[in-house]
KOLBA-937626 format. One record per residue: x, y, z of N, C-alpha, C, CB in turn. Coordinates in steps of 0.2 Angstrom, whole numbers, plus 5000, padded with zeros to 4 digits. Glycine has a CB too. Example, Ala and Ser with C-alpha at 12.3 -4.5 7.8 and 13.67 -1.06 7.14 Angstrom:
5066|4972|5039|5062|4978|5039|5066|4984|5039|5057|4978|5045
5064|4989|5035|5068|4995|5036|5064|5000|5039|5070|4997|5029
***
This chain:
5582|5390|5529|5581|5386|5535|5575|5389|5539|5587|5385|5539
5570|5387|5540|5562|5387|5543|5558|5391|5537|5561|5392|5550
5551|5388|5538|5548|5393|5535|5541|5394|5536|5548|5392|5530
5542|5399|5544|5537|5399|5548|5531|5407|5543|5541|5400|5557
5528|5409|5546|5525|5416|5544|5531|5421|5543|5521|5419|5550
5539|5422|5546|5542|5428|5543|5547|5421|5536|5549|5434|5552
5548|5416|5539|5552|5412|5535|5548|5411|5524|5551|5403|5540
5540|5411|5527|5538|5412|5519|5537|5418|5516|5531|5408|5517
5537|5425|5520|5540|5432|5517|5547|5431|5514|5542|5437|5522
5552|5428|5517|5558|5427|5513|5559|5423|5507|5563|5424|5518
5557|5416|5508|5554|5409|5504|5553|5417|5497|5544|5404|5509
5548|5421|5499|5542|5424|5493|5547|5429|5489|5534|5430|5497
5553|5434|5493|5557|5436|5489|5563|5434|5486|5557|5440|5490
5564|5431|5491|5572|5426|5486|5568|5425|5479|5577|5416|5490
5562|5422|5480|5559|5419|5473|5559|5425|5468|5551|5415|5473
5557|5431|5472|5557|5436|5466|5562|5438|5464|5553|5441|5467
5570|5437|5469|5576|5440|5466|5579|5433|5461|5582|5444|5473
5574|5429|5458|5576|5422|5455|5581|5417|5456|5579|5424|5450
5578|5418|5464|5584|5412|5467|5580|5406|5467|5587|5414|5475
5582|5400|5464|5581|5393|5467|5579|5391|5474|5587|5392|5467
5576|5389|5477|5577|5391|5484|5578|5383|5488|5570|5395|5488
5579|5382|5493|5579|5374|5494|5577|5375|5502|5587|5370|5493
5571|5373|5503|5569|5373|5510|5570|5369|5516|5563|5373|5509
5574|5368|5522|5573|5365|5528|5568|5367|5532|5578|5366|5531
5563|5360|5532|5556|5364|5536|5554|5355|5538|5548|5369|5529
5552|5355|5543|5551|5350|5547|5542|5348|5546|5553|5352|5554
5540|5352|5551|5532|5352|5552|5527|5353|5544|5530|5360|5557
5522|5350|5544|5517|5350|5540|5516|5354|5537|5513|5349|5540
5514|5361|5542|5512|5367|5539|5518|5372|5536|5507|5370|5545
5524|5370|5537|5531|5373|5535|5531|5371|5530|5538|5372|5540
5531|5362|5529|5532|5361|5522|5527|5364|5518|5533|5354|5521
5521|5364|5520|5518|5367|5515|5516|5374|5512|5513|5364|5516
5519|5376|5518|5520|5384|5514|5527|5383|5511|5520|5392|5521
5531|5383|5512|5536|5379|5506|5536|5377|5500|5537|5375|5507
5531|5374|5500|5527|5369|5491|5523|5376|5489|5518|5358|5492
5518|5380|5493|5516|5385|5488|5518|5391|5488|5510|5387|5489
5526|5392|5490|5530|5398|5489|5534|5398|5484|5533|5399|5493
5535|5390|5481|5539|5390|5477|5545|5386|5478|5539|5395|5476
5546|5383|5482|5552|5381|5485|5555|5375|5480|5550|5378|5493
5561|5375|5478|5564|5370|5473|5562|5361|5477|5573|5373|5473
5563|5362|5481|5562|5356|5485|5562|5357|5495|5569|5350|5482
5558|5352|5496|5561|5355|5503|5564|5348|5508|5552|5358|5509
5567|5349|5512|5572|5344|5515|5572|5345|5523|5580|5346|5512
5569|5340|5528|5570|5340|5535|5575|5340|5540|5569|5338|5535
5583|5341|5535|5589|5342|5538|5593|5344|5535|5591|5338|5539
5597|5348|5538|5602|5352|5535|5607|5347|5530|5607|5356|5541
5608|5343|5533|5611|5338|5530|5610|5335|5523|5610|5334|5534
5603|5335|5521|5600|5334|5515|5598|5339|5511|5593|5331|5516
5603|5343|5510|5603|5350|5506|5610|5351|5501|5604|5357|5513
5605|5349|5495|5612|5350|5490|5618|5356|5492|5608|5353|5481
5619|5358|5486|5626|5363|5485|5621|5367|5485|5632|5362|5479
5622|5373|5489|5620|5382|5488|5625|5383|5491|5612|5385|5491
5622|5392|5487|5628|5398|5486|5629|5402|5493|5626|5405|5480
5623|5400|5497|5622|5403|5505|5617|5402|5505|5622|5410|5506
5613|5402|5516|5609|5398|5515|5607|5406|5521|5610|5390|5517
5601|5407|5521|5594|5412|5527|5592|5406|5531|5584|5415|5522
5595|5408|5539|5590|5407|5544|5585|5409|5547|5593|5406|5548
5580|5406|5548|5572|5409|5550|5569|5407|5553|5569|5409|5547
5573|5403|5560|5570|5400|5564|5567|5402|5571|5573|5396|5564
5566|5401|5576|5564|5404|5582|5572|5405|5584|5559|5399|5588
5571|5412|5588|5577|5416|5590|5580|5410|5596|5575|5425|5594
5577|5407|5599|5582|5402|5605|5585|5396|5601|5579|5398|5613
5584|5395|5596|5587|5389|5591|5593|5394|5585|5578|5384|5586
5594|5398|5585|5597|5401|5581|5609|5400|5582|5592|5410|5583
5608|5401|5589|5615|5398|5588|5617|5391|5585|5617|5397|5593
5614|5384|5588|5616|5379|5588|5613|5377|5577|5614|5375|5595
5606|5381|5575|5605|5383|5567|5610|5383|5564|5601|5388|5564
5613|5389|5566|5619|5393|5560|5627|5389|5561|5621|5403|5563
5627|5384|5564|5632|5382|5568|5632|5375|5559|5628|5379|5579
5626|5373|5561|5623|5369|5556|5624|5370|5548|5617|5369|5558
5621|5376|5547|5623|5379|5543|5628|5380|5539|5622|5382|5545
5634|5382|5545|5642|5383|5543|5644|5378|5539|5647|5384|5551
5641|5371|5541|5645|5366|5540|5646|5364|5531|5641|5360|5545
5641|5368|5529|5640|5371|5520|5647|5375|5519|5633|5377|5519
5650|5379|5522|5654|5381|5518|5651|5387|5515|5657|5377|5514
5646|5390|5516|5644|5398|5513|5641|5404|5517|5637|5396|5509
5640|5408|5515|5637|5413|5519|5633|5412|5520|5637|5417|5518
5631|5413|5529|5623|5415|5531|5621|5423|5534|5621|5409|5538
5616|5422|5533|5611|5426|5533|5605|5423|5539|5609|5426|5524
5605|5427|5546|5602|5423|5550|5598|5430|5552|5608|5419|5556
5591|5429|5555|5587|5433|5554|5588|5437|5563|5579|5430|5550
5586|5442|5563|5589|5446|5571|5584|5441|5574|5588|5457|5573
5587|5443|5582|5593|5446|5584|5597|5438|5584|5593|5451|5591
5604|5440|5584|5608|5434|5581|5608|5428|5587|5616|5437|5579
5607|5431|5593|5603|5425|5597|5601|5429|5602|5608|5417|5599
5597|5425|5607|5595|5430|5614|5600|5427|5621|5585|5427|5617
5606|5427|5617|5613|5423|5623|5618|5428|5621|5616|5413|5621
5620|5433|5624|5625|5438|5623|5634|5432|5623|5624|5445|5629
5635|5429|5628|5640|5425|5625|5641|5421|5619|5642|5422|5629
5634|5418|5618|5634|5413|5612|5634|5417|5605|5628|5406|5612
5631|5424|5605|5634|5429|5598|5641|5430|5601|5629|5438|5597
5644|5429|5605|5651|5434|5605|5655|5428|5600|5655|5437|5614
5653|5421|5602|5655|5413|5600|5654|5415|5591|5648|5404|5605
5648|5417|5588|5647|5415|5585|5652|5419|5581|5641|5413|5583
5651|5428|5583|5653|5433|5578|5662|5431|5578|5650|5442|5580
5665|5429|5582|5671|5428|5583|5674|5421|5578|5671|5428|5591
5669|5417|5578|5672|5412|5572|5669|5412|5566|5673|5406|5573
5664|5417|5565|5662|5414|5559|5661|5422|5556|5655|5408|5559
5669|5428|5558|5668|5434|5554|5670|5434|5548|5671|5439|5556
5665|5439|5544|5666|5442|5537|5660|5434|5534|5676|5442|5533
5658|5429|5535|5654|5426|5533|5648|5422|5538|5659|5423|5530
5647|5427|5542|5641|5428|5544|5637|5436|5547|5643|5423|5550
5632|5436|5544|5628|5441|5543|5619|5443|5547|5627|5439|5535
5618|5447|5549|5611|5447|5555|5607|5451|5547|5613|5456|5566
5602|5448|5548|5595|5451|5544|5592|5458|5549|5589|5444|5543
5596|5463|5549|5590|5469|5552|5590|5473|5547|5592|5473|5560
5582|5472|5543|5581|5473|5539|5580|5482|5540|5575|5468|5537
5577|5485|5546|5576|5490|5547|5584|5498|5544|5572|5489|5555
5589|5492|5546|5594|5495|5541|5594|5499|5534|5598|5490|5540
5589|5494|5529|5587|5493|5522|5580|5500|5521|5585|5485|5521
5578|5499|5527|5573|5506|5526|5575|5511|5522|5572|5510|5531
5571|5513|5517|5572|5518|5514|5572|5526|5518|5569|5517|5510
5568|5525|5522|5566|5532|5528|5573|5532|5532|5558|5530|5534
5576|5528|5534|5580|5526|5540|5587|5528|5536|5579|5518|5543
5587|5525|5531|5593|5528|5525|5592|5536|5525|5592|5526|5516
5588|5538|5525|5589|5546|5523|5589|5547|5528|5585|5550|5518
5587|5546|5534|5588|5549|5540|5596|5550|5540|5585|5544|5546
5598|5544|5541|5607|5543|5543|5610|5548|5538|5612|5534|5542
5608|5550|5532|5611|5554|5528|5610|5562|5529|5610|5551|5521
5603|5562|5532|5605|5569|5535|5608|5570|5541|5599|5573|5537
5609|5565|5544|5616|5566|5553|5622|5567|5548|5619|5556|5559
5625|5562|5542|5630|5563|5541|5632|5571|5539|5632|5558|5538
5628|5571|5533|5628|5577|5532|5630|5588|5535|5622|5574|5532
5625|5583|5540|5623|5589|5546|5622|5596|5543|5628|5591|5550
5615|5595|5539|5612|5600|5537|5608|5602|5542|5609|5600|5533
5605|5598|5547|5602|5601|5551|5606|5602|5558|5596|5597|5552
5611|5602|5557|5616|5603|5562|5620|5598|5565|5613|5605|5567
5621|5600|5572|5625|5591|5576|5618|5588|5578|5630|5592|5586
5619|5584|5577|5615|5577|5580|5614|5578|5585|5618|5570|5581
5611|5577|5591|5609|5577|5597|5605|5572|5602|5607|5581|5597
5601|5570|5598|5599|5564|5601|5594|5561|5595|5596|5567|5609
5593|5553|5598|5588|5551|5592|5581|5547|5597|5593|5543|5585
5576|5546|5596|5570|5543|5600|5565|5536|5596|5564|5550|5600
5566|5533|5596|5563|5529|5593|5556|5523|5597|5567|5527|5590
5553|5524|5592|5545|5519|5597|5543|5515|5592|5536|5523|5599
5543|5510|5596|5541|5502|5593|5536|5501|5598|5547|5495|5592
5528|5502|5598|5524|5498|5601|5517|5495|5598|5523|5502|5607
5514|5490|5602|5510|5486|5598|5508|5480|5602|5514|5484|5593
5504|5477|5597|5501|5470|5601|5505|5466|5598|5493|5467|5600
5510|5462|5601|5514|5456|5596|5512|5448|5599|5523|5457|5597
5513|5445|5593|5509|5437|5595|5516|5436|5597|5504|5430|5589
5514|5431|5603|5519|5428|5609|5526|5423|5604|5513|5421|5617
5530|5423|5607|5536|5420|5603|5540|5416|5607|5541|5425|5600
5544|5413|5605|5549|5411|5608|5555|5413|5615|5550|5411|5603
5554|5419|5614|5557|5424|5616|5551|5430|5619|5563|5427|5611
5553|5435|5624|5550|5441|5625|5550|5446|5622|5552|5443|5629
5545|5450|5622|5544|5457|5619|5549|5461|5618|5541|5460|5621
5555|5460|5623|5559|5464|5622|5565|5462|5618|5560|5467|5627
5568|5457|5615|5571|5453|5612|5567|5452|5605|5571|5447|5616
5559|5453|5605|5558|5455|5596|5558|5461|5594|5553|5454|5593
5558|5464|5598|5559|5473|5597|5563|5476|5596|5558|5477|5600
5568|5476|5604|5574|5481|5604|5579|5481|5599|5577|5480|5611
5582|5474|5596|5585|5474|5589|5582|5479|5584|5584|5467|5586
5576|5478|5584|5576|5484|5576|5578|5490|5578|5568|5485|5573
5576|5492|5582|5578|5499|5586|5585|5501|5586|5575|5499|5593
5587|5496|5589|5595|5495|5589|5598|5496|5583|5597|5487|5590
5598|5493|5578|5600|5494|5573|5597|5502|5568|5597|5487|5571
5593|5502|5570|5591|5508|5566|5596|5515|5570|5580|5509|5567
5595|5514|5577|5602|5518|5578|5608|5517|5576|5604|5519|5584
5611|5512|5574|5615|5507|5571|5618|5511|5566|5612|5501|5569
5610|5512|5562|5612|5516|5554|5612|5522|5554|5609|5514|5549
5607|5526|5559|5608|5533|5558|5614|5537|5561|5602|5535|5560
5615|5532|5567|5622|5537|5571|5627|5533|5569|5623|5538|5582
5628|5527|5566|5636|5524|5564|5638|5520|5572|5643|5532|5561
5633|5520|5576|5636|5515|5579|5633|5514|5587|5644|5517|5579
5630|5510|5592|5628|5508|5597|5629|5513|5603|5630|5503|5598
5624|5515|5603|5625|5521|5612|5625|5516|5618|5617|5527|5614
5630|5518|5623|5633|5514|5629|5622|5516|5633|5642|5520|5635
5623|5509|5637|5616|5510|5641|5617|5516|5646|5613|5502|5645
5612|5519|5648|5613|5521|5652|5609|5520|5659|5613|5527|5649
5602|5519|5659|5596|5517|5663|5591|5513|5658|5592|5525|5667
5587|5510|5662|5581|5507|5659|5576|5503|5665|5584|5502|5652
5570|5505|5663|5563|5501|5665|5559|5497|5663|5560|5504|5666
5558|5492|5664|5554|5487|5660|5549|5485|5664|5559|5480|5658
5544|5485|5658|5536|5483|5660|5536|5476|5660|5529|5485|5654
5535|5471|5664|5533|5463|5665|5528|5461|5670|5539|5459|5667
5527|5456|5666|5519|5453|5671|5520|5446|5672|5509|5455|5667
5521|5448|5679|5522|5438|5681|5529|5435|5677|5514|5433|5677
5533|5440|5678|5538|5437|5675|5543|5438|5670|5536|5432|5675
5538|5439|5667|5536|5440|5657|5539|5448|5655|5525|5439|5653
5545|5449|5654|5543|5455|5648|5541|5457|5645|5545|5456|5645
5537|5462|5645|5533|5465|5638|5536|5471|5634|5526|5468|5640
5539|5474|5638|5544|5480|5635|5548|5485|5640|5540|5486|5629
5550|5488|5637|5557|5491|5639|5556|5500|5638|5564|5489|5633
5560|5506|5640|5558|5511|5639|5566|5512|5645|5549|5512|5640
5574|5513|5638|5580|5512|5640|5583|5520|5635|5583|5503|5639
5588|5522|5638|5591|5528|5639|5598|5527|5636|5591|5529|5646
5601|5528|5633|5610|5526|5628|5613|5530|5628|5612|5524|5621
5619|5535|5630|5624|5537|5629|5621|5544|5632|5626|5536|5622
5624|5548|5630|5625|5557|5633|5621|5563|5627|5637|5560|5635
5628|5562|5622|5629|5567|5616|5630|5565|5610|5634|5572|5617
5628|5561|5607|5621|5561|5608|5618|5554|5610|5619|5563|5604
5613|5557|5613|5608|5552|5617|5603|5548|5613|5603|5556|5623
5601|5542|5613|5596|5537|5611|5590|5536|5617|5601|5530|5610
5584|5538|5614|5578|5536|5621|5574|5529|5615|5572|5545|5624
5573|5524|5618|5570|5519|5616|5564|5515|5619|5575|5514|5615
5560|5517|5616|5550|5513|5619|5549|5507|5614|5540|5521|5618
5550|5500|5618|5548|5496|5614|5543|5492|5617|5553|5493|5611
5537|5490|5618|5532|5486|5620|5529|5484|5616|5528|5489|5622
5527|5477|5618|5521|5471|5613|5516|5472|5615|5522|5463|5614
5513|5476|5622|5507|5475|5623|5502|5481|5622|5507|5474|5629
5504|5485|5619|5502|5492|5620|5493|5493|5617|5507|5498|5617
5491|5496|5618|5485|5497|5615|5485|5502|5607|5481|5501|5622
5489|5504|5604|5491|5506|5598|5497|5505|5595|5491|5510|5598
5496|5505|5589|5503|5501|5585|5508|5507|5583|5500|5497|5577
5512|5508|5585|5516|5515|5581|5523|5512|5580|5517|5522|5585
5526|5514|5576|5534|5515|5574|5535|5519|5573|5539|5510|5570
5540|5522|5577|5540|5532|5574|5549|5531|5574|5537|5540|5582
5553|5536|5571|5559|5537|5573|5561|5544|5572|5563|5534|5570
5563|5549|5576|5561|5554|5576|5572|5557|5578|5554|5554|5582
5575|5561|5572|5583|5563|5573|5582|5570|5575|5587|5562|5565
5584|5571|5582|5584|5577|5584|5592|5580|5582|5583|5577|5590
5591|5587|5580|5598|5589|5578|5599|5598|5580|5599|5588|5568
5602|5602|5581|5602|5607|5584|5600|5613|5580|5609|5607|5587
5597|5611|5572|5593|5614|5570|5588|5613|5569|5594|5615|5568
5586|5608|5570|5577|5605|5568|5577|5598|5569|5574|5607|5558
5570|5593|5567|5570|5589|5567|5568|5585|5561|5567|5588|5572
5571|5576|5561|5569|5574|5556|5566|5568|5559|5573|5574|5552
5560|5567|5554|5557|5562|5558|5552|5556|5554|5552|5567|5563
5552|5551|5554|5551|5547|5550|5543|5545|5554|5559|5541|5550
5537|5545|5553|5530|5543|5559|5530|5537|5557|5522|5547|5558
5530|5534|5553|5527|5525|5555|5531|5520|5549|5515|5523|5552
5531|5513|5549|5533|5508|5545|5534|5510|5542|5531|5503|5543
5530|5511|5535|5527|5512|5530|5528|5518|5525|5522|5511|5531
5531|5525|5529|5530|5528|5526|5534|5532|5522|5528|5529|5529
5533|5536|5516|5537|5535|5510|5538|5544|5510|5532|5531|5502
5538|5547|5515|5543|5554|5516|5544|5555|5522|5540|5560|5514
5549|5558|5523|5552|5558|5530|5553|5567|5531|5562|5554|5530
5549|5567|5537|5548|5575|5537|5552|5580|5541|5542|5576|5539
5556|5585|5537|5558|5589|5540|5557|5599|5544|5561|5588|5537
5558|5597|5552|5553|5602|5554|5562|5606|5556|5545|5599|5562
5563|5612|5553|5565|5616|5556|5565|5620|5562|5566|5619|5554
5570|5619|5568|5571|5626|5573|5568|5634|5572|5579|5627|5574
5570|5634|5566|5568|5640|5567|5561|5643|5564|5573|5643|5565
5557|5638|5564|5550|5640|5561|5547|5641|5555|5547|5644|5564
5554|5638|5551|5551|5638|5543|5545|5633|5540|5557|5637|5537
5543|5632|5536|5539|5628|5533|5541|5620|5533|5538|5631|5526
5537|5615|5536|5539|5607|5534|5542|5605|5530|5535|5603|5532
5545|5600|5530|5548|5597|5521|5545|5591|5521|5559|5596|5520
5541|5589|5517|5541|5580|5516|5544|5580|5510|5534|5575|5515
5550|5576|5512|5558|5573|5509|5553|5567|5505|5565|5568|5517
5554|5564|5500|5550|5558|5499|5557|5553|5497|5545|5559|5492
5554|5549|5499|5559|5540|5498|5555|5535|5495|5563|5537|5507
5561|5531|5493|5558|5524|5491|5552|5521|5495|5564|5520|5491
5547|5517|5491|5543|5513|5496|5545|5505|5494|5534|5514|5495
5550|5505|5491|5554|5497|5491|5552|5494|5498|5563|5498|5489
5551|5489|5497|5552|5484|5505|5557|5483|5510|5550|5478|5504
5560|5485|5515|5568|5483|5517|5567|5477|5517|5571|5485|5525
5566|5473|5517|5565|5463|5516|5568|5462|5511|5557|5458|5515
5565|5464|5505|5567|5463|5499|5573|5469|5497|5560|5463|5494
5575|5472|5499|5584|5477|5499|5588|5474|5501|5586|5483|5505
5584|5469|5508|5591|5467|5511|5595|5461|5507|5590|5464|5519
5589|5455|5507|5588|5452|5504|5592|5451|5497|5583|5452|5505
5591|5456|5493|5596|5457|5487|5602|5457|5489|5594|5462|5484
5603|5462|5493|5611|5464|5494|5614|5457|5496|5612|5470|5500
5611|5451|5500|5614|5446|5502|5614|5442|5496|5610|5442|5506
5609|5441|5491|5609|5439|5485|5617|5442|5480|5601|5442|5483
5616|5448|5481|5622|5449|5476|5629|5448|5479|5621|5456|5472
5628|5447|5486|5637|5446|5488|5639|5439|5487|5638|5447|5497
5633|5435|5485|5635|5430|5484|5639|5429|5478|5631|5427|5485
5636|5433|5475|5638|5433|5466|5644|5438|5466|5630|5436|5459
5646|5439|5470|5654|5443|5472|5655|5450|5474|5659|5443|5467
5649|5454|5477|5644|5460|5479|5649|5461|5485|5636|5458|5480
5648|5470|5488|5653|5468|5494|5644|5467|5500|5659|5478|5497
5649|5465|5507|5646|5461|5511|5638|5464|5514|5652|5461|5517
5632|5463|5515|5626|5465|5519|5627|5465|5525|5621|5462|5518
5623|5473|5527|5625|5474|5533|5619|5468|5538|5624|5483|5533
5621|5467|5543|5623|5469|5548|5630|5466|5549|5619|5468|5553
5635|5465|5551|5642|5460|5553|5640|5456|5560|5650|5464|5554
5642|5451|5557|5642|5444|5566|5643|5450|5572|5653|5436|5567
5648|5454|5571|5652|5457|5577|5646|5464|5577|5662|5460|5576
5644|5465|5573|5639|5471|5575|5631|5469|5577|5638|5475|5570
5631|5462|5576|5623|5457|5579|5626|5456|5586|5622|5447|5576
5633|5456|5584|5634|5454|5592|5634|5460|5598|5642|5451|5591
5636|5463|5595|5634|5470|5598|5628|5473|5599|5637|5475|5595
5625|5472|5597|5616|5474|5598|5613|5468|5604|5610|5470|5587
5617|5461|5603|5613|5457|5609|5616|5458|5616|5613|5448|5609
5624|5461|5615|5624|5463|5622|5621|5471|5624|5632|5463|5624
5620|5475|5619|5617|5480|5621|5610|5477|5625|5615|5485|5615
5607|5474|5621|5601|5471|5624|5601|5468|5633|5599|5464|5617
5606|5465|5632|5607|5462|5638|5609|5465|5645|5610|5457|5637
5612|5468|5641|5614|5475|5648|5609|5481|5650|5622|5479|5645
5605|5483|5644|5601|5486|5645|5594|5482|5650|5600|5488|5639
5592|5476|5649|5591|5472|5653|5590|5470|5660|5592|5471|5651
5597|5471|5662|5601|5469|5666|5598|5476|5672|5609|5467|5663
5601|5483|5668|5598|5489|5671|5590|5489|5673|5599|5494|5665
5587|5485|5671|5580|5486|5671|5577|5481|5677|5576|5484|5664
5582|5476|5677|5580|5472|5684|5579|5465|5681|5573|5476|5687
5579|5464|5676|5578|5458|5671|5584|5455|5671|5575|5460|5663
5581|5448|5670|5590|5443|5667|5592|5444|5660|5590|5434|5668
5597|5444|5660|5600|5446|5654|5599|5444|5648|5605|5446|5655
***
């Protein structure tokens, strides 16, 4: 359901994991990136949508509740792209009736870097955990929502997967002009702690994620990259770890793919989307912003 610029990335790899695909796309330019992605047929209502095994939402984040709502009315799993809406009560509405068969796309979960991050916390070769830092900043094109509603989710989540679970807010400051959010720069829990920089406006593009631990650090520098490097406390020699350069889009994406065919569930859960939008909102709230 959509298939705007992130909607014909998706459209591009269900096709490559051999799925059929059946498009809801309204506008000209949706349907027609549709017809050249491959799309089995496209349809301008949910309603005009044969039988499928599950259906990907991909629409603009303030339309996303009353979508998946739509959705449901199929009887299959969805798959609704973050964050699961920008309304902390209408995720608490959704995750609450539609658990175990409703699912958040935060792809950054699927990372390969971000995986092996969480596996050295669990681990604890580099010690206890202590705190984790992450930077999302950039020029992002304007949305539906604010800058900090397309960011702070990935971030969210990627703490999600490396600590096993959401740090209470603690403080936060937010950059806005005239109104407008542009980003955030918010503070979570004690021991350990979460420091998060997420900005649309910035004059350089970085995603860093950086796992402090009481012996050294591990640290993941940008999107893309395919080792994760480890700097010991005690001044031994670098490690670049190497990992998969698989795409999280196409990880997650699969995994939704095969739960359908009787696979266990893809991460994120309704109740843990849901937990990311009230993080968001309270952290928000701390900053002087409406929630």
């Amino acid at each position: 359901m959509g298939c705007g610029r992130w909607g014909s990335l998706i459209l591009r790899d269900l096709r490559a994991l051999d799925c059929d695909v059946f498009v809801v796309a309204r506008s000209h330019e949706s349907r027609a990136a549709a017809a050249e992605g491959g799309a089995a047929a496209t349809v301008a209502t949910t309603a005009e949508l044969p039988e499928v095994a599950g259906i990907v939402v991909a629409t603009p984040v303030t339309t996303h509740a009353p979508v998946v709502e739509q959705a449901f009315a199929h009887g299959v799993p969805v798959f609704v792209e973050k964050p699961l809406t920008d309304d902390p009560v209408a995720a608490e509405r959704l995750a609450t009736a539609h658990d175990g068969s409703l699912f958040v796309m935060d792809k950054w979960r699927y990372h390969p870097g971000v995986e092996q991050l969480g596996a050295i916390a669990r681990s604890g070769e580099l010690g206890r955990v202590v705190g984790l830092r992450t930077t999302r900043i950039g020029r992002e094109t304007p949305r539906d929502v604010d800058g900090i509603w397309v960011l702070a989710p990935l971030d969210l989540s990627i703490a999600l997967e490396i600590l096993g679970e959401l740090l209470a807010p603690r403080s936060a400051v937010a950059d806005s002009v005239d109104g407008r959010a542009l980003g955030l720069f918010g503070v979570l829990g004690e021991s350990p702690w979460h420091v998060l920089e997420v900005s649309a406006r910035a004059d350089e593009r970085r995603r860093e994620v950086v796992l402090a631990c009481e012996d050294g650090l591990a640290v993941m520098p940008e999107s893309y990259s395919d080792t994760v490097r480890i700097v010991r406390t005690n001044g031994s020699d670098h490690e670049l770890r190497p990992v998969s350069a698989e795409l999280p889009l196409l990880r997650e994406l699969r995994a939704f793919v095969e739960h359908l065919e009787g696979g266990p569930p893809p991460r994120s859960s309704a109740a843990e989307g849901a937990a990311i939008v009230r993080t968001i909102s309270e952290l928000r709230l701390l900053a002087g912003l409406p929630a």
